[in-house]
C-alpha positions in Angstrom: 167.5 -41.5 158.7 166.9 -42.6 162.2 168.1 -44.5 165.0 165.8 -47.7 166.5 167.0 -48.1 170.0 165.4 -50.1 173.4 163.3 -47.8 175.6 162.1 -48.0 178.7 158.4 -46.4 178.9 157.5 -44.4 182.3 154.9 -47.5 182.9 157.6 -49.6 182.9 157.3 -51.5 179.3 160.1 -52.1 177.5 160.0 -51.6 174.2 162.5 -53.5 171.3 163.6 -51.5 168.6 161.8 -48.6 168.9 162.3 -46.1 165.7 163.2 -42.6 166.2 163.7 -39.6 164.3 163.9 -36.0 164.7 160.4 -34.7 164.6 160.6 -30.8 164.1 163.8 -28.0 165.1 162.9 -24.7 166.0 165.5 -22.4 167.1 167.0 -18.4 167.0 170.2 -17.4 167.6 169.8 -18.2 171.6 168.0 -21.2 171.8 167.8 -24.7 169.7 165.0 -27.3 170.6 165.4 -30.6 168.6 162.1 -32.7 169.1 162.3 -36.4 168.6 159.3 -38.3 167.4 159.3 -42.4 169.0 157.4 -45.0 167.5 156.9 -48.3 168.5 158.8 -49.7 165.5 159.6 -48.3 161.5 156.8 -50.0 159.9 154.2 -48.5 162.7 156.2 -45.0 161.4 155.6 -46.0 157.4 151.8 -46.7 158.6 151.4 -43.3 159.5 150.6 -44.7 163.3 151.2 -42.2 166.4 154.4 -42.1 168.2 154.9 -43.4 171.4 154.7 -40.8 174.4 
């Protein structure tokens, strides 16, 4: 499951329906960090391509 949303990237471009999706959670009993993988859309995420930083 995951979300496709409009982002703004730090250059500026605008991107339409990115897809994103929780990447990897690591976490003890003091500290949780949920990281989110962004690709440019879901069939650039069924390719295999790299997500967007």
């Amino acid at each position: 499951m995951a979300l496709q949303i409009k982002i703004e990237l730090s250059s500026g471009i605008l991107i339409e329906d990115a897809y994103c999706r929780i990447g990897s959670v690591v976490g003890n009993k003091n500290n949780i960090t949920i990281m989110v993988d962004t690709f440019m859309n879901r069939e650039k995420c069924s390719e295999g391509k790299s997500i967007v930083q």
